[in-house]
C-alpha positions in Angstrom: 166.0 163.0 95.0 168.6 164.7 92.4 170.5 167.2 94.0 170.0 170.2 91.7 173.9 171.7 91.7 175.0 168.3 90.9 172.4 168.0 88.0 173.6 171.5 86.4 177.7 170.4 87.3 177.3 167.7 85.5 175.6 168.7 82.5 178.6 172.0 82.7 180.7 168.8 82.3 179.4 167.6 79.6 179.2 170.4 77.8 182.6 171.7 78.1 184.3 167.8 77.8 181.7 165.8 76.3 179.7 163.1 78.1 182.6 161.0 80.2 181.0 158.2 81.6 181.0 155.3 80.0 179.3 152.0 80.0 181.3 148.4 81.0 180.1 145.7 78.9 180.4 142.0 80.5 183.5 139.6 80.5 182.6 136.1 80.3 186.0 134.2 80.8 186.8 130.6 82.4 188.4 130.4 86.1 191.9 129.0 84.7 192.3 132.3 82.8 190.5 134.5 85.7 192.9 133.3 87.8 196.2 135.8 86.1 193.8 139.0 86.8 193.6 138.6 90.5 197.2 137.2 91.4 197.6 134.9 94.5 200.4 135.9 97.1 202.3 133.5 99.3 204.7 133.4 101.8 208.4 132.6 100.1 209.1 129.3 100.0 212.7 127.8 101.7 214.3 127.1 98.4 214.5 123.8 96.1 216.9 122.0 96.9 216.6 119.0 99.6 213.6 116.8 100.5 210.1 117.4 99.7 207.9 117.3 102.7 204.7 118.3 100.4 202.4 121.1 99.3 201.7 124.5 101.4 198.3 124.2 101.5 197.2 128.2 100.6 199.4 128.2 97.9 199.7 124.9 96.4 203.4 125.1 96.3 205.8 122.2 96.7 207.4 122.5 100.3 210.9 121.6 100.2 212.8 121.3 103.8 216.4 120.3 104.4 218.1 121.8 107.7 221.7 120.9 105.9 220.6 123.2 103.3 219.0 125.9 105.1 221.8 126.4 107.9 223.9 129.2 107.8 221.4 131.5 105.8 217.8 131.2 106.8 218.1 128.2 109.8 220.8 129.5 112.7 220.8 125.9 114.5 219.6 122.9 112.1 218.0 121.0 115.1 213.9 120.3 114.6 210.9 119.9 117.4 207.9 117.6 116.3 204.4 118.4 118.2 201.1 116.9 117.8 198.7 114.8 119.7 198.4 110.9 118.1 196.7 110.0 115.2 197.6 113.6 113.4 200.6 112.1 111.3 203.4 113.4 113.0 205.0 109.5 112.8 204.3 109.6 108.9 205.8 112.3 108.7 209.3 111.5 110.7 209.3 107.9 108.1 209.3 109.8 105.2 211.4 112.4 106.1 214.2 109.6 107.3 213.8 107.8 104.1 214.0 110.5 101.5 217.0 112.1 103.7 218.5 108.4 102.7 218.3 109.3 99.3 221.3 111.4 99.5 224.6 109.7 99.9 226.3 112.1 102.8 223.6 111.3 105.2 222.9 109.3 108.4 220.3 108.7 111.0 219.9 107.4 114.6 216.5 106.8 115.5 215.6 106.0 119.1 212.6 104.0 118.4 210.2 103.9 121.5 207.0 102.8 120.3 205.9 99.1 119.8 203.6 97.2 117.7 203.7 93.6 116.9 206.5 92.6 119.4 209.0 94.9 117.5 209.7 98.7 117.0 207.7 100.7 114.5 210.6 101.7 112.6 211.6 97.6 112.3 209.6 97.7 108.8 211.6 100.3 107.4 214.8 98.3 108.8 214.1 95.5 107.0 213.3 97.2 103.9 216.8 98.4 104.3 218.4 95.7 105.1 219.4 97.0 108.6 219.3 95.0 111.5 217.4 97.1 114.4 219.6 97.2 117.8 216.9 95.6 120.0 217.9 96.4 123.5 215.8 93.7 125.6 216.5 92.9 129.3 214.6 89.4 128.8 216.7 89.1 125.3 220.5 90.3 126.9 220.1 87.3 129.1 220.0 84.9 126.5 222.9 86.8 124.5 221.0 89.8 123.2 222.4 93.0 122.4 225.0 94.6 124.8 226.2 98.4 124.9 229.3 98.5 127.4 229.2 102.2 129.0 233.0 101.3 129.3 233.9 100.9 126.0 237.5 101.5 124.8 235.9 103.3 122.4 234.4 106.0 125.1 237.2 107.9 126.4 238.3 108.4 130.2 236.9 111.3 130.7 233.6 109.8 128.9 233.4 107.0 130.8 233.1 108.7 134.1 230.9 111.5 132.9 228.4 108.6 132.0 228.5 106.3 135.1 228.0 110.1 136.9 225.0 110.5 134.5 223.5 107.3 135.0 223.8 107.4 139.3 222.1 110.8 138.8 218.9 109.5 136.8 218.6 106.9 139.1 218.3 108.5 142.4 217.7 111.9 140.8 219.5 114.1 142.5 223.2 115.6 141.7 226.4 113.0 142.7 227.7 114.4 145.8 231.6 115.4 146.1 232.2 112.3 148.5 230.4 109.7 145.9 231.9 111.4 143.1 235.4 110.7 144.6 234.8 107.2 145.7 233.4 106.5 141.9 236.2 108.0 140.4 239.2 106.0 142.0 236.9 102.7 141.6 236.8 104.3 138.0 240.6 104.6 137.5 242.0 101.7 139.4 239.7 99.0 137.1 240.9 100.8 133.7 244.6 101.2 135.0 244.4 96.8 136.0 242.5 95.3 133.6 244.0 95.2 130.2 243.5 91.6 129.4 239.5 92.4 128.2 237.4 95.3 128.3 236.2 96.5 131.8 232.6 96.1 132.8 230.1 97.7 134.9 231.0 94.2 137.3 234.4 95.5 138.1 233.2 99.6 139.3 230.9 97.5 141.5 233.6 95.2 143.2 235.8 98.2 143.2 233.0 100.4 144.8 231.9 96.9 147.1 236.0 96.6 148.2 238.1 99.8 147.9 242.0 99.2 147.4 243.9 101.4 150.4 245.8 103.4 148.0 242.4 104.9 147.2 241.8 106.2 150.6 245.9 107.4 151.2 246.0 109.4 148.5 243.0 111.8 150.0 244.5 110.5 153.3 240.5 109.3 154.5 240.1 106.3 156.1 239.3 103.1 154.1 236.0 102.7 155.6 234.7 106.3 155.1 235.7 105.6 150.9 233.4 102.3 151.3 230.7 103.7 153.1 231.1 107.1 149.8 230.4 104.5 147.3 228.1 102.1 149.1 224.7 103.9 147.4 226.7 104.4 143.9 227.4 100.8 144.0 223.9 99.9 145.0 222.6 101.6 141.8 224.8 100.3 139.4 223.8 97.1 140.7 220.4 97.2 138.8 222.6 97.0 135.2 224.3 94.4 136.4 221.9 92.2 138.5 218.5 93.9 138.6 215.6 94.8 136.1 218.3 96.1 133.3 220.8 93.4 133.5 222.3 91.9 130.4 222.0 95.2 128.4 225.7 97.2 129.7 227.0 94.3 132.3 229.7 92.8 129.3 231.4 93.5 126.2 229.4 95.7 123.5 228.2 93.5 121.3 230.1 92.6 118.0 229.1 93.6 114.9 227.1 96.6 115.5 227.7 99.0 112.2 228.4 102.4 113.1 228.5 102.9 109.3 224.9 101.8 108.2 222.9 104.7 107.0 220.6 103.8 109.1 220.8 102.9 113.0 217.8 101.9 114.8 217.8 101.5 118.6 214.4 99.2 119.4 213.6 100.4 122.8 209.9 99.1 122.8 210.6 96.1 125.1 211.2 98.7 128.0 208.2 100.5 130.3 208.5 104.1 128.8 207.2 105.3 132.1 210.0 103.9 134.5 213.1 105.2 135.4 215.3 102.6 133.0 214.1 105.0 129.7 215.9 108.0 130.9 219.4 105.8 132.3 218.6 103.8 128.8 218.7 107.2 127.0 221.4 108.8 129.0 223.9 105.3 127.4 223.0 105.6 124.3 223.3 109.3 123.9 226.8 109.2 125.3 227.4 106.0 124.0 226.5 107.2 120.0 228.4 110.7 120.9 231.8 108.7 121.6 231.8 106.2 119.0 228.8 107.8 116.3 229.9 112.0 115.8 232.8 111.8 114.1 234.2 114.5 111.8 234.6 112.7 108.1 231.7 115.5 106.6 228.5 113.2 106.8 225.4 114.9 107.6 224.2 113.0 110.8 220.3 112.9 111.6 219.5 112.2 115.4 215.7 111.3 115.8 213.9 110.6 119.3 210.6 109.3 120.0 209.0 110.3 123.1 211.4 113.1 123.3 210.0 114.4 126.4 212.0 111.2 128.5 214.9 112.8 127.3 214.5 116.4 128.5 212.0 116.0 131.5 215.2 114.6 133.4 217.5 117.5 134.2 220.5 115.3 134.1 219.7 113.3 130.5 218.6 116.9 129.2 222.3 118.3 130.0 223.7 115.3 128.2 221.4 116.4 125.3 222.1 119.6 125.3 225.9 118.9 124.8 225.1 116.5 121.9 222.7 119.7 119.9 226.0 121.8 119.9 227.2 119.0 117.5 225.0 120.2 115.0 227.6 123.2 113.9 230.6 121.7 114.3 229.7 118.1 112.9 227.0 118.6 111.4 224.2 117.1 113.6 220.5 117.7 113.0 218.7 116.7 116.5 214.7 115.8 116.1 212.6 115.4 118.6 209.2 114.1 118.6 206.7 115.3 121.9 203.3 114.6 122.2 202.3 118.3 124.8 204.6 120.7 124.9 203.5 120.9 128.5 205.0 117.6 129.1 208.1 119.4 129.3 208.0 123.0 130.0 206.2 121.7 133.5 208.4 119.5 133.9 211.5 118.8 136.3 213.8 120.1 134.0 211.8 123.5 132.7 215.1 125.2 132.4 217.0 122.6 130.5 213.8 122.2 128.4 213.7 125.7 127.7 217.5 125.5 126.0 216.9 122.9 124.0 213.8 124.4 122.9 215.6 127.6 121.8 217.9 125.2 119.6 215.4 123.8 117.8 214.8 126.1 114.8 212.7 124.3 113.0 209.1 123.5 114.6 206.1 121.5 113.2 202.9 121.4 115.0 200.1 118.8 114.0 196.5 119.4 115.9 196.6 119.9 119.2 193.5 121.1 121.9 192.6 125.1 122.0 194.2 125.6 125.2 197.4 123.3 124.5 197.7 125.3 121.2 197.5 128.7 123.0 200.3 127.5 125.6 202.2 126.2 122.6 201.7 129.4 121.1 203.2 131.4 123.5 206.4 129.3 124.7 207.2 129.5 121.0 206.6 132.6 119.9 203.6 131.8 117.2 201.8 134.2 115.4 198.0 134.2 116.5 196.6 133.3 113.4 198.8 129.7 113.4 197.7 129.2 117.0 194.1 129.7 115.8 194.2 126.6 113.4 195.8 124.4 114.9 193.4 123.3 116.7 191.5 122.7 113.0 193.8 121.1 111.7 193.2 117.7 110.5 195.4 115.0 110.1 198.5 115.4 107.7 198.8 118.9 107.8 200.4 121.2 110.3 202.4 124.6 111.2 205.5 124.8 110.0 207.5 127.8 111.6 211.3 127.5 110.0 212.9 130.4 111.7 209.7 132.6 111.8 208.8 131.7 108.1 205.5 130.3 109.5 203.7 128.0 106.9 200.7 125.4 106.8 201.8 122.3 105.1 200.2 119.0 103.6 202.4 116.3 104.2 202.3 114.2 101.3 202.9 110.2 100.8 203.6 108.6 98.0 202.7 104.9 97.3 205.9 103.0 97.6 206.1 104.7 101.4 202.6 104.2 102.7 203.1 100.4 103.4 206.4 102.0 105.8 204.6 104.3 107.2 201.2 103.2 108.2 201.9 102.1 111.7 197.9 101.2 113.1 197.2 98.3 112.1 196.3 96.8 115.1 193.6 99.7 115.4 192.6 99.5 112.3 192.6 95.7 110.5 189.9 94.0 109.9 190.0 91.5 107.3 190.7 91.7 103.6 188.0 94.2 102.9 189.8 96.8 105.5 192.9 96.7 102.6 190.4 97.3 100.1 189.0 100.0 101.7 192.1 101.8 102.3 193.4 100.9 98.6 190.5 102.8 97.6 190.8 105.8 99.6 194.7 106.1 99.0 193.6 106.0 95.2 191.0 109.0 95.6 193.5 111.2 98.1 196.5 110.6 95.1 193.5 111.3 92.3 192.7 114.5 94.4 196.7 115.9 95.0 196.8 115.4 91.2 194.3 117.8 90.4 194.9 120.0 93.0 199.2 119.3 93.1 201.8 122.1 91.6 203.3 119.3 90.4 200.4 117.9 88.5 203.1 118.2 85.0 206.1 116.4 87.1 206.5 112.6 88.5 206.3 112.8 92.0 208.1 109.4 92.3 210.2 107.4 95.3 212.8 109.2 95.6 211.0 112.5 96.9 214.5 115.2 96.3 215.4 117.6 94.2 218.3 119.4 93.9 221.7 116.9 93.5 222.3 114.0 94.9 224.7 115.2 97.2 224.8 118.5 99.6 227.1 120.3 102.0 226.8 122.4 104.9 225.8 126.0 103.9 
């Protein structure tokens, strides 16, 4: 029903200003024009210059990611954390990365390669494409001559040295070196470097030392002989298992010659050792201190630092120190530290929940693939996710995850380009099946590049191998 002052306002209107409404006549239009009346909006992007990682999925832009770039303005610490369960892409992902960092000239990775298939490392593919010979530390293969890393290396320093044999006795029996231990290691220390000068000491001689004190050892603290055997009797006992037990062969002799320091890219094979015993964390522990005496050096290369199964490293309180020590490289040598975890819960639960939680705040930079609700909601709140990211991860399907640089929180498609999928794809052994397996997957690699054309910012630009943009070169910000 009309109401009747509105009826007689309006035709008052109309009188006094003529009739003002007016009609809208139809606007038929196609969606590509459409699109400029209602304007998307995006989150800002991190810049263009470094390494594309892919497309942000509600935009469609490119995603460009370099921490060498980024540090100083928008990253405060250039140091990365990897989550995801299996099968989501985070090992893609970390291959690609790797190999279009390699495209620059001033870079250079480590990769601690835990995982196995075929006998060798998954990295071993990528290796050989670069003509780099992977540094397969093997217990059964050190016997017969295989690789050896000496933890006393003229290239470690003193002080080196002895912080790692303390590091090592510590992962072993897990628990901190007492003050009596300590001092019966470090004259056994000091006396084989000040005698032997003919070779380089070995873990053989601490043990002797350790085994047989000299007296001057025990004068100088004025002790009795005896009382410095009976210190070093357990550290002697657990350096014993590199030199004659389950990790012999691999630190009981000279490191072995011919190792280049100066590849672009170093791959430690660790799949030949149980990833759930106690030799992955002493393992770790050498090769962190090892790389940090006679890898970091300050000639301005940008140094990469990649670990599978991160959560070895930093669910031991003693390897996570070590660690800790090597991520405040990253300033002033310009170190970028990644670590790949499975659970986030493998670590904040863990042993060493307050180391954990140190290196966590390092790490700047932090992709998360799928995970479970409740995982994401715990991963959520250790790091400081906004709810709507923790609310899709768990929908996330494979390839595509939350990147938060810095609090610039972003939901990227990682994407692979054809001269890197043969790298990359590491599940073979789940997934071959004859000839027509190949096929298949030929055929839907051909309709997921068909599909990132149409849908691709770049769709007008050769997405090619090389993956970069900006020059070919970059410094520090």
């Amino acid at each position: 029903m009309l109401d009747p002052l509105a009826t007689v306002t309006d035709a008052f209107t109309s009188f006094l200003f003529g009739k003002v409404e007016t009609t809208r006549l139809p606007v038929r239009t196609s969606t590509g024009q459409a699109q400029a009346v209602y304007l998307p909006t995006a989150a800002p992007g991190l810049g263009d210059s470094g390494v594309i990682i892919g497309r942000e999925v509600y935009s469609g832009k490119g995603y460009i990611y370099d921490p060498f770039q980024l540090y100083g303005q928008q990253l405060p610490a250039p140091h990365w954390l990897v989550l995801g369960e299996s099968g989501n892409g985070k090992s893609a992902l970390e291959k690609t990365y790797v190999l279009r960092q390699l495209r620059f000239r001033d870079r250079q990775v480590v990769v601690l390669d835990a995982q196995g298939e075929d006998g060798v490392g998954e990295w071993n593919l990528i290796a050989q494409q670069l003509g780099i010979t992977p540094i397969r530390l093997d217990p059964v293969a050190a016997a017969d001559g295989g690789i050896r890393l000496n933890p006393l290396d003229p290239a470690i320093t003193t002080t080196g040295q002895l912080a790692l044999l303390r590091t090592i006795i510590e992962v072993a029996t897990g628990r901190g070196l007492d003050e009596r231990a300590g001092f019966a290691l470090k004259v056994a220390h000091a006396y084989v470097n000040e005698t032997i000068n003919d070779r380089q000491p070995v873990l053989t001689d601490i043990v002797e030392q350790l085994r047989h004190p000299e007296a001057e050892s025990a004068e100088s603290m004025n002790v009795d002989i005896d009382d410095v055997r009976a210190w070093g009797l357990d550290v002697a006992l657990v350096l014993d298992r590199l030199v004659d037990g389950d990790l012999r062969g691999m630190f009981d002799g000279p490191t072995t010659a011919g190792i280049d320091l100066d590849a672009p890219l170093i791959v430690f094979d660790l799949s030949h050792i149980d990833r759930n015993s106690i030799a992955m964390p002493i393992l770790m522990a050498i090769v962190g201190v090892w790389l940090e005496h006679t890898w970091i050096r300050p000639d301005r290369k940008k140094r990469i630092f990649l670990v599978e199964e991160a959560w070895h490293i930093i669910n031991s309180p003693f390897v996570a120190q070590l660690f800790q020590r090597l991520l405040k490289f990253g300033r002033r040598l310009g170190l970028s530290f990644v670590a790949v975890v499975h659970h986030l819960s493998d670590v904040v639960d863990g042993a060493a929940a307050k180391e954990a939680a140190a290196i966590l705040k390092m790490a700047s930079t932090r992709t998360i693939y799928a995970q479970k609700a409740d995982e994401a909601r715990a991963t959520g709140r250790v790091l400081g996710l906004p709810r709507w990211a923790v609310e899709i991860i768990p929908t996330l399907t494979p390839g595509i995850a939350v990147w938060d640089v810095n609090g610039n929180v972003q939901v990227v498609k990682h994407l692979i380009t054809d001269a890197e999928r043969p790298l990359v794809y590491t599940d073979r052994a789940m997934t071959e099946d004859g000839d027509r397996t190949h096929e298949l997957a030929a055929e839907a690699a051909a309709a997921e590049r068909a599909a990132a054309a149409r849908e691709s910012p770049f769709a007008d630009e050769p997405y090619g191998t090389a993956a970069t943009y900006g020059s070919s070169e970059s410094t520090v910000a």
